[in-house]
C-alpha positions in Angstrom: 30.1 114.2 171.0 32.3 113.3 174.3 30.6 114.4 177.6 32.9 116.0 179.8 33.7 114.5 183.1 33.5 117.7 184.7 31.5 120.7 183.8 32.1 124.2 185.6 29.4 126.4 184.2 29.0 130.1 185.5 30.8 129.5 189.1 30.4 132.7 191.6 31.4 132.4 194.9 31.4 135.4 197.1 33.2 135.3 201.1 32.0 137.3 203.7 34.9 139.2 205.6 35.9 141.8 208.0 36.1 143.9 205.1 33.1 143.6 203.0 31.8 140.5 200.5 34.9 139.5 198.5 34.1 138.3 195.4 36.5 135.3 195.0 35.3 133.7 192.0 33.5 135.3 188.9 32.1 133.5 186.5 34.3 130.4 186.0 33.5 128.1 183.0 35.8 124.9 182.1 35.5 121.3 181.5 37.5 118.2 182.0 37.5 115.0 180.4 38.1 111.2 181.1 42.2 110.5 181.0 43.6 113.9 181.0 45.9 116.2 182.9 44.8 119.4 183.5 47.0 122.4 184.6 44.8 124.8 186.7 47.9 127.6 186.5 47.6 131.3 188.5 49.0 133.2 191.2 48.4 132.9 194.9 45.1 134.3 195.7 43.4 134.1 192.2 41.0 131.6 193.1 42.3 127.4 192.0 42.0 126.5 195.6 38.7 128.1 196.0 37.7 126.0 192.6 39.4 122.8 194.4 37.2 122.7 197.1 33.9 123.8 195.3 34.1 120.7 193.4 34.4 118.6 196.8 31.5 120.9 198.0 33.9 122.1 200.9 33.2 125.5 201.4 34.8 127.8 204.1 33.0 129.0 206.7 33.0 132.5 205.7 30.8 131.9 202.5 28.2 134.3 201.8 26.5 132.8 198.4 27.8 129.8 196.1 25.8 130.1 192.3 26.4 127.9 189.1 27.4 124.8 188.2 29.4 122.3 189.0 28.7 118.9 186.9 30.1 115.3 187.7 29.2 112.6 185.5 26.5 114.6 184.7 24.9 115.6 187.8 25.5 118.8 189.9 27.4 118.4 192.9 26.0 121.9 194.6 23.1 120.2 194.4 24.0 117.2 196.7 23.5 116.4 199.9 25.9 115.6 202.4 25.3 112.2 202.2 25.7 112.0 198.5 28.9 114.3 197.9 30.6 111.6 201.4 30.0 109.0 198.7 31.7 111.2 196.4 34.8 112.3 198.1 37.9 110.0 198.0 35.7 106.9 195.9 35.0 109.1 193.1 36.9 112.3 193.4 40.3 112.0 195.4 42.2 114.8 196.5 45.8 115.0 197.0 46.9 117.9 199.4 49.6 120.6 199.4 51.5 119.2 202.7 51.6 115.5 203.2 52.2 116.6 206.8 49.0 117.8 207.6 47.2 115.5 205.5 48.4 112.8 207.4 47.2 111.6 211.2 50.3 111.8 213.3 48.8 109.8 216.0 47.8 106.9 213.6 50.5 104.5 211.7 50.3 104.5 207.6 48.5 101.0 207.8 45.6 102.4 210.1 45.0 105.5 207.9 45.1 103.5 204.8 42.7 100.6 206.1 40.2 103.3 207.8 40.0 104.7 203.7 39.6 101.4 202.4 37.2 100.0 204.7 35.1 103.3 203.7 35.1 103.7 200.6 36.1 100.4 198.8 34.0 98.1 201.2 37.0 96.0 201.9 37.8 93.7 205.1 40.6 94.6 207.0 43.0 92.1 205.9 42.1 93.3 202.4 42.8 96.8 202.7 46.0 96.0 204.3 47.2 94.3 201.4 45.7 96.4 199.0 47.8 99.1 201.1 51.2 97.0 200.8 50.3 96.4 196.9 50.6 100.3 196.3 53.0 101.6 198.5 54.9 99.4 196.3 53.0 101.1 193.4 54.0 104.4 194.1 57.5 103.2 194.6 58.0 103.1 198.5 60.4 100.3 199.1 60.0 97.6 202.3 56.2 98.4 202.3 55.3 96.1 205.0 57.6 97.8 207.0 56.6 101.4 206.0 52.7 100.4 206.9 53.9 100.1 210.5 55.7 103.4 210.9 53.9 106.4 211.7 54.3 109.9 209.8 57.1 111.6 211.7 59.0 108.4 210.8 59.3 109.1 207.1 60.1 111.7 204.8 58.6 114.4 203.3 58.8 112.6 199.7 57.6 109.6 201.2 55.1 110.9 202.7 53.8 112.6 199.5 54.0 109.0 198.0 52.0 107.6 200.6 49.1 110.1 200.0 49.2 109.7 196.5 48.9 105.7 196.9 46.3 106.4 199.7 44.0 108.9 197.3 44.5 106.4 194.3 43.7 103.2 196.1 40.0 103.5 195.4 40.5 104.3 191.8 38.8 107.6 191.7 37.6 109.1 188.0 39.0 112.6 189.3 42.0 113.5 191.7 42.7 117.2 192.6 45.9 117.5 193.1 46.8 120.8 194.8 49.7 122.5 194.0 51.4 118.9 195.6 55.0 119.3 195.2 55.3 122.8 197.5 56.6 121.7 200.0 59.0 119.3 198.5 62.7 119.5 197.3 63.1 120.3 193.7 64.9 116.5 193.1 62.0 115.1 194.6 59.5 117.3 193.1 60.6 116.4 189.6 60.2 112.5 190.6 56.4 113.0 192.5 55.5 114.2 189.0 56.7 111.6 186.7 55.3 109.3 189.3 51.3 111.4 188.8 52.1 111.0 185.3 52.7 107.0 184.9 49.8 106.3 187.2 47.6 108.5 185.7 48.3 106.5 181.9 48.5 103.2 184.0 44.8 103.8 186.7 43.3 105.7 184.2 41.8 108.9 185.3 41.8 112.3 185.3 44.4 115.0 187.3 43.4 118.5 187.7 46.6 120.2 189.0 46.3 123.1 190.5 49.6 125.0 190.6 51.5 128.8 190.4 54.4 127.3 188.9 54.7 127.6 185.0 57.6 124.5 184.8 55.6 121.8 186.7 52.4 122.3 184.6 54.4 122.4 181.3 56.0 118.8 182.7 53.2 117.0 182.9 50.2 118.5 181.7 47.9 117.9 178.7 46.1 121.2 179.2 46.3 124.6 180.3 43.3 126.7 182.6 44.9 129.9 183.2 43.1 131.7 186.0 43.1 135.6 186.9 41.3 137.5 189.4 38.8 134.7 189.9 38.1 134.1 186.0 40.0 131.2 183.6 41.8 133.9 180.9 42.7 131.3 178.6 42.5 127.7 177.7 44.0 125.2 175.5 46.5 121.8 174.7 49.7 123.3 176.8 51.8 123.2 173.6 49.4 125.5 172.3 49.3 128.4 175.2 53.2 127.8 175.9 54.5 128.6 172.3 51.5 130.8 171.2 49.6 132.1 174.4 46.6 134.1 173.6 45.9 136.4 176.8 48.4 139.7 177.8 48.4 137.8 181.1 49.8 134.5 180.3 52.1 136.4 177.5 53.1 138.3 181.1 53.8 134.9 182.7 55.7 133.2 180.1 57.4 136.3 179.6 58.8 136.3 183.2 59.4 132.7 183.6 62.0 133.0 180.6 63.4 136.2 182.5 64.0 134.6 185.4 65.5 131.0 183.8 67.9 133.3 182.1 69.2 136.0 184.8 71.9 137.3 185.3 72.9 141.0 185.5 69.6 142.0 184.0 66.7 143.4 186.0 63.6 140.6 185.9 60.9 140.8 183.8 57.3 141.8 185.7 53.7 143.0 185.1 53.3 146.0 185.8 50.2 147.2 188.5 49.1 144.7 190.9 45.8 142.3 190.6 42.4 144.2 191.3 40.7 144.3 194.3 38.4 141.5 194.7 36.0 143.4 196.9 35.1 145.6 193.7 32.2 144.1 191.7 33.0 144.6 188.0 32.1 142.9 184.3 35.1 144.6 182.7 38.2 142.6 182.0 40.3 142.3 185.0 43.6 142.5 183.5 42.5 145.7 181.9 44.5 148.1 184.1 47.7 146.5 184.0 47.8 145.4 180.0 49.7 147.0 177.4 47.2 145.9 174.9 44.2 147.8 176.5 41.5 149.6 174.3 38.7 151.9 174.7 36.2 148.5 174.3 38.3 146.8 177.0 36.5 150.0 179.7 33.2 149.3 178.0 32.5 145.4 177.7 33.8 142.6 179.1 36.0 140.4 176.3 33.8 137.3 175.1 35.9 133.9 175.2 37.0 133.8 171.9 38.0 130.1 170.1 40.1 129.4 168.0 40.9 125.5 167.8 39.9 124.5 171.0 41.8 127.4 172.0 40.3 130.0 174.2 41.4 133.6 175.1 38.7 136.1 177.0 40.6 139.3 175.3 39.2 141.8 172.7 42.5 141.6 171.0 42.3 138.6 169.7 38.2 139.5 168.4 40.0 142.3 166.3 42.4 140.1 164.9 40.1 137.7 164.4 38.0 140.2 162.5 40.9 141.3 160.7 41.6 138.2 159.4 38.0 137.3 157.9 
């Protein structure tokens, strides 16, 4: 049996605000495996970041309590130290930020910021890492390289700069790179050309991508799976073929159904879900799509909907129980 690379068992996290404990994540569960890209696909506030930077072990300040899982290679990185995750973070698990322009030193040129890594986490000397540096800038496609390793941030663009992250958070050849929701803040020509260049590294280096995004189109372009994530739970899992053509959950049916309204407007009025997401302050074990689905049944008020499979494809939704029974 393959052992995951990553296994999220049972994740809670709960924040501490003005307003009372909000309970941000409930109950995650997913794996990820060696050579993969993995779409990690909801709307803002649903909880991928939140998932991001619990497998970093970088929690916000306002965290109340942190319970679960969280297994690399087999051993649990809540468990850590914080001198064992510092060996983790950019050697082993890389992490590629939604602006380049904060994730980058403006004070420091790109060869200073890419030595400083490689000197860290690679062991290199400094006339190594600078070539290392050169060798994929030229990777990642960034022409006159030398050159670029002498400018600082301001100097370059924004796709550049995106580039030079990408080559920087590579570089050490990481098993795992999170890349959050990285093409934001990018034009959508040079959005489209960030991706292809994720995807041909990823086959070339090796490794796996989780890529954490609210925008249906760039995880159908490049990923091998889909998590979809709602309220602070993963809905629905599966190959992306699978949960684009045939999706399980009245959620991601929801989503697909208003991507296609809004890639065909014209006159007509846009396709949305009715309600709004739950409160996260509210502690419940019902289905939190309950209120706003079409589908709902007296069972979906009663007991929360197991994760039901069917060929490595997983829906949390009583619906697909009763077919499922209906079918036997």
């Amino acid at each position: 049996m393959i052992q995951p690379l990553v296994d999220v068992c049972q994740l809670f996290l709960t924040l501490e605000t003005l307003h009372g404990s909000l309970h941000a994540l409930r109950g995650v569960n997913f794996q990820l495996y060696s050579n993969e890209i993995v779409g990690l696909l909801g709307e803002s506030g649903c909880g991928k970041s939140l998932i991001a930077s619990s497998i970093l072990k970088i929690f916000p300040s306002s965290l109340q309590k942190v319970s679960g899982q969280i297994l690399f290679q087999g051993s649990d990185i809540l468990k850590y130290s914080d001198k064992q995750i510092e060996m983790v973070r950019g050697k082993k698990i890389g992490m590629i930020f939604q602006d380049p322009s904060l994730a980058l030193n403006p004070t420091k040129t790109i060869a200073d910021q890419f030595i400083e890594g490689l000197l860290w986490h690679c062991q290199l000397n400094k006339q190594e890492a600078y070539y290392q540096g050169i060798n994929w800038l030229n990777k990642v496609g960034i022409n006159n390289a030398a050159l670029r390793m002498k400018q600082y941030p301001h100097e370059i663009s924004g796709g550049m700069k995106q580039r030079v992250i990408i080559a920087m958070t590579l570089a050490c050849h990481p098993s795992l790179v999170i890349a959050d929701e990285p093409t934001t803040a990018l034009d959508v020509t040079t959005q489209r050309q960030v991706l292809n260049l994720l995807k041909e590294l990823q086959k070339e280096v090796g490794m796996t991508i989780l890529l954490i995004t609210h925008d249906l189109g760039v995880a159908v372009h490049i990923c091998d799976r889909l998590l979809i994530m709602y309220a602070g739970q993963i809905v629905e899992s599966g190959s992306a073929k699978e949960v684009i053509q045939s999706p399980k959950h009245p959620y991601t049916q929801g989503l697909i159904q208003a991507k296609k309204s809004l890639m065909h407007f014209q006159d007509e009025v846009l396709f949305t879900l009715p309600g709004s997401p739950p409160s996260l302050f509210a502690q419940t074990s019902l289905c939190a799509f309950g209120p706003r689905c079409r589908h709902a049944m007296r069972i979906c008020q009663k007991e929360a909907p197991p994760m039901n499979e069917n060929d490595h494809h997983k829906a949390a939704c009583w619906l697909k129980v009763k077919e499922k029974n209906s079918d036997a």
